[in-house]
C-alpha positions in Angstrom: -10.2 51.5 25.5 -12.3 51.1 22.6 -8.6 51.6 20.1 -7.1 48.5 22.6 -10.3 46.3 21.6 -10.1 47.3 18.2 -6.1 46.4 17.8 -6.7 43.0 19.5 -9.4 42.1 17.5 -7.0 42.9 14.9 -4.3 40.9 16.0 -6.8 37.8 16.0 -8.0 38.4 12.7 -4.5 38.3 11.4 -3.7 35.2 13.3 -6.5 33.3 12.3 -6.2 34.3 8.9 -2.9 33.1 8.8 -3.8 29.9 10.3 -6.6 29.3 8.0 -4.0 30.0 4.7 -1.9 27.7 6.1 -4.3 25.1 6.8 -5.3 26.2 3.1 -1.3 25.2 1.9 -1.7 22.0 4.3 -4.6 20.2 3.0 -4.0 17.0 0.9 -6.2 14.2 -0.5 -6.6 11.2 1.9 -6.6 8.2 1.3 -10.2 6.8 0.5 -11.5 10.4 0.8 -14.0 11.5 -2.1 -13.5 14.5 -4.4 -16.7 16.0 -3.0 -15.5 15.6 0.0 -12.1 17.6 -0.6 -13.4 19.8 -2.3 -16.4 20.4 0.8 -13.0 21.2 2.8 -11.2 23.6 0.4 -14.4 25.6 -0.5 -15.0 26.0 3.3 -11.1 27.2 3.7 -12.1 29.7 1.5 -15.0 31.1 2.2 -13.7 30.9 6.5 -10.7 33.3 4.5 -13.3 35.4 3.1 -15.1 36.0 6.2 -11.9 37.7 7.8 -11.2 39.5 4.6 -8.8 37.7 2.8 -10.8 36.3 -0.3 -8.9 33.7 -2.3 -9.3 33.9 -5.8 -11.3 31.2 -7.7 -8.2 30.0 -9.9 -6.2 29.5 -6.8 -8.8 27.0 -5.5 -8.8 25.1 -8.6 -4.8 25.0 -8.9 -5.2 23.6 -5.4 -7.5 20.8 -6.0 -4.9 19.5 -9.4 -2.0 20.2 -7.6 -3.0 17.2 -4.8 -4.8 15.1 -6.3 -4.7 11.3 -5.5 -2.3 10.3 -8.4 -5.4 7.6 -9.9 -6.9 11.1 -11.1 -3.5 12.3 -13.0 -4.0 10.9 -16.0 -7.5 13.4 -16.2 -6.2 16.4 -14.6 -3.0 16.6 -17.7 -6.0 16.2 -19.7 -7.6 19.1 -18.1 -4.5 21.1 -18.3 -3.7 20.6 -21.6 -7.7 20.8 -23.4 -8.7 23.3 -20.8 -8.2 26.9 -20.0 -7.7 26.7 -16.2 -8.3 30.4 -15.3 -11.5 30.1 -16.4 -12.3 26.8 -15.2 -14.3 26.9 -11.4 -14.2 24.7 -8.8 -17.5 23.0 -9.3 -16.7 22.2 -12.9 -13.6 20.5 -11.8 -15.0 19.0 -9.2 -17.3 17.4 -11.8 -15.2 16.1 -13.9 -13.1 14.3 -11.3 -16.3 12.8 -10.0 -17.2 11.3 -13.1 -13.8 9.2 -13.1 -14.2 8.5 -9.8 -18.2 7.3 -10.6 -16.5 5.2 -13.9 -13.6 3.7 -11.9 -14.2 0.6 -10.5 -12.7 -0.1 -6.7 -9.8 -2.5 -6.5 -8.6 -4.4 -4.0 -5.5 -6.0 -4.5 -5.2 -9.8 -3.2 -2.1 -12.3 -3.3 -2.5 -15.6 -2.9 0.5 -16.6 -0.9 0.6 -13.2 1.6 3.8 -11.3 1.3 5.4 -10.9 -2.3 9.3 -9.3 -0.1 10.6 -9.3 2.8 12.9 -7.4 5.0 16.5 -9.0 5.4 15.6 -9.4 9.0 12.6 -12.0 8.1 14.4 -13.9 5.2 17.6 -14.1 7.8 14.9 -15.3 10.0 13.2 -17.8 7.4 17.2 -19.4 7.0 17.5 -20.0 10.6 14.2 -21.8 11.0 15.2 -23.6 7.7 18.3 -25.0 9.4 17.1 -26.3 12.8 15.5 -29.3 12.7 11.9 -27.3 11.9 12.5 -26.4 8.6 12.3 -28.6 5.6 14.2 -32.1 5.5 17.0 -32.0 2.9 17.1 -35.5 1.9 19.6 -37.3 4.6 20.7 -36.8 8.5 18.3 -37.9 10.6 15.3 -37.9 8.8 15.9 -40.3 6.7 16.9 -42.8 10.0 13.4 -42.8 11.2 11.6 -43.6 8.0 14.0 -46.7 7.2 12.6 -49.7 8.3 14.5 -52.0 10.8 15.2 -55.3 9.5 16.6 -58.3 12.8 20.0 -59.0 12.6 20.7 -61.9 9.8 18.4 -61.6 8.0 17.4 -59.8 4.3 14.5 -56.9 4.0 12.4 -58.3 0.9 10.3 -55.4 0.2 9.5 -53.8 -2.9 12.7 -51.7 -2.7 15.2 -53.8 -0.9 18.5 -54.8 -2.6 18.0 -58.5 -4.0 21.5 -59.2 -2.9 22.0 -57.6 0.3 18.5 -56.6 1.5 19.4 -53.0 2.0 16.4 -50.5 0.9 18.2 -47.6 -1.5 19.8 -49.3 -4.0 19.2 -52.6 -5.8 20.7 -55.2 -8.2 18.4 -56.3 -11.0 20.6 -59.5 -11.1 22.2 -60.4 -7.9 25.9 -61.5 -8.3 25.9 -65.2 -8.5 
């Protein structure tokens, strides 16, 4: 009885174990998430994979943490890869240096002024078919351009500022009527 309780117990250490290395594989950088606070979550991978006898090694941590990186910090860790010796390197030290650009790095939030810079082909064929009905933006002529000229009795001339000195129609004009 004993050997049955011993080979389960087994069993469940290797299936959590495996869980946890693959939870370990899993784990990338959110977005908006702090270094500190990856790095909380991949230390505590670890040391959960310690506990059921599977240490990971230090270096493997710290490969982990440069390979996901949001890509704001890439620019530091090819830095790091290039000035640094990386086996020797530990988490906390890398964890540091991240945090310092992160400290130095101002947040932006990017605005435009007029909303959307694209859009899909289903909103600019959209956009054209409100253009055309009677909605969108006048053209010049059609019907518009009826309701804003003014209506002038039967007989007689329009003498407005913009009428026609010859036939009183707004539009066009003759400087010097025909005599």
């Amino acid at each position: 009885m004993l050997a049955s309780i011993r080979l389960g117990s087994e069993r469940v250490r290797k299936a959590k174990t495996q869980q946890l290395r693959r939870d370990f594989k899993d784990l990338k950088f959110r977005q908006g998430e702090t270094v500190e606070e990856f790095a909380l979550q991949l230390q505590g991978l670890a040391s959960q994979l310690a506990t059921y006898g599977k240490p990971m090694e230090d270096e493997d941590v710290v490969f982990k943490l440069l390979r996901v990186v949001l890509p704001k910090y890439v620019p530091l860790v090819l830095s790091m890869e290039t000035m640094l010796d990386l086996f020797t390197l530990t988490l906390e030290d890398a964890v540091g240096r991240l945090r310092t650009m992160e400290d130095r790095a101002p947040v932006v939030i990017e605005k435009t002024k007029g909303g959307q810079l694209l859009m899909t082909e289903a909103e600019w064929t959209a956009r054209q078919e409100k253009w055309r009905t009677e909605e969108g933006p006048s053209r010049g002529g059609g019907a518009e351009a009826d309701k804003r000229r003014v209506k002038v009795p039967q007989g007689k001339k329009y003498t407005g500022p913009n009428a026609c000195r010859r036939c009183g129609k707004v539009g066009h004009w003759a400087r010097v009527p025909r005599s």
